[in-house]
C-alpha positions in Angstrom: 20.3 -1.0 4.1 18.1 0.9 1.3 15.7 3.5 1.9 12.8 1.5 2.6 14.8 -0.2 5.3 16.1 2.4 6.7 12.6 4.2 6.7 10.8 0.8 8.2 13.5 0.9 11.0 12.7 4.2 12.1 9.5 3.7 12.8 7.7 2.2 16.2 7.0 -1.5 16.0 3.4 -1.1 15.4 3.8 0.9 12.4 6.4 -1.0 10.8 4.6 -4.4 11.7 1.8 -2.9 9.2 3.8 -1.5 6.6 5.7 -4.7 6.2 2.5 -6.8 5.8 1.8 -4.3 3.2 5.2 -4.5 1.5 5.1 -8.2 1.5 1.9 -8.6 0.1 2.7 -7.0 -2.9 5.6 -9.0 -3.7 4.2 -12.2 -2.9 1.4 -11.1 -5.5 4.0 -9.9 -7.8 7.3 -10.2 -8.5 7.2 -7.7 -10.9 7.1 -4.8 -8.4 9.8 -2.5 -8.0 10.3 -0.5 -4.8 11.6 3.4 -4.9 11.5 5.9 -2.7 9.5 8.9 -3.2 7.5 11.9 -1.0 10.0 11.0 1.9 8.2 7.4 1.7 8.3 3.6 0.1 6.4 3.7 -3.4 6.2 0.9 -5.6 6.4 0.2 -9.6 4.6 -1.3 -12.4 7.1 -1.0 -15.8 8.2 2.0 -13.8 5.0 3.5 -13.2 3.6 4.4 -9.5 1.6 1.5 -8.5 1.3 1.7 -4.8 2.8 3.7 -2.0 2.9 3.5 1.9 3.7 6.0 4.7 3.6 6.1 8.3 1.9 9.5 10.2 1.7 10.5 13.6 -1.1 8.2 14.7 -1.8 6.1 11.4 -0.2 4.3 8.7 -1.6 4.6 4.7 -1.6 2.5 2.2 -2.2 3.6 -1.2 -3.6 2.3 -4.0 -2.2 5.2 -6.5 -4.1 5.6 -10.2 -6.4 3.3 -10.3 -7.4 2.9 -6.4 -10.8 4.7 -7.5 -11.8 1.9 -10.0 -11.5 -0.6 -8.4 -14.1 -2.8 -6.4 -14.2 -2.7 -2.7 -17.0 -5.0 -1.6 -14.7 -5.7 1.8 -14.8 -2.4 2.4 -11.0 -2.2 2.9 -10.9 1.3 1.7 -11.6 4.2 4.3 -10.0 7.3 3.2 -8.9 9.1 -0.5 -12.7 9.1 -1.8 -12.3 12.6 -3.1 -9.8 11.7 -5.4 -10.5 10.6 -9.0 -7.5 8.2 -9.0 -6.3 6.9 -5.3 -8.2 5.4 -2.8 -6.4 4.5 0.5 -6.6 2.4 3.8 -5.7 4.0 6.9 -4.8 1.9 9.9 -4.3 2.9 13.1 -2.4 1.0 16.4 -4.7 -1.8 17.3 -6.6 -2.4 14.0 -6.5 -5.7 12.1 -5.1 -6.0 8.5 -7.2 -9.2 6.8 -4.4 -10.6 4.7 -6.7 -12.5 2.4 -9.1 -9.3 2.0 -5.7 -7.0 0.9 -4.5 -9.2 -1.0 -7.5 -9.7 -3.2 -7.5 -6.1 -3.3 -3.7 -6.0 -4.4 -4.7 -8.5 -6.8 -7.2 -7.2 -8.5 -5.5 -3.5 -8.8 -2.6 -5.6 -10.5 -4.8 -7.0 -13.1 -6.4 -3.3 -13.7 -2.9 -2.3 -14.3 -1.7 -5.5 -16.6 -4.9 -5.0 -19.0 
């Protein structure tokens, strides 16, 4: 098992059922990504640079959208946390909130194409 398996199967079920909706997304968007493991957590590549990154905390799970987060458009309001930052933007999620696959994904897609141009 790699890292991020190994860090996914540590976790409790809620958190890992969020972190691998996040994990998947990004490769069904690309397959182009490449997964590593930095900060003690799963980050993932562009042509090796730091794309995206998720982590699980004590009552919340993060993903982050890492170096261009903060120019991208958000008119779903997906992200709720990393607005002081002049790069990242992230979305928190805690036990019982609801992930809108279509909504990340568009966001995923859209950070992608920042990236590519």
């Amino acid at each position: 098992m790699n890292k991020t398996g190994t860090y996914l199967a540590s976790l409790p079920q809620w958190q890992k059922d969020f972190l691998v909706t996040f994990r998947t997304t990004l490769h069904d968007v690309s397959d182009t990504i490449e997964e590593d493991f930095k900060w003690n957590a799963p980050v993932f590549l562009i042509d090796g640079k730091l794309a995206f990154a998720m982590s699980a905390f004590k009552a919340h799970v993060k993903y982050n959208f890492i170096g261009n987060g903060a120019l991208l458009s958000d008119p779903n309001k997906l992200f709720n946390n990393g607005f002081d930052s002049k790069k990242a933007r992230g979305i928190d999620l805690r036990e019982g909130d609801v992930v809108d696959l279509a909504k990340l994904q568009g966001l995923v897609e859209d950070s992608l194409r920042l990236i590519n141009n």
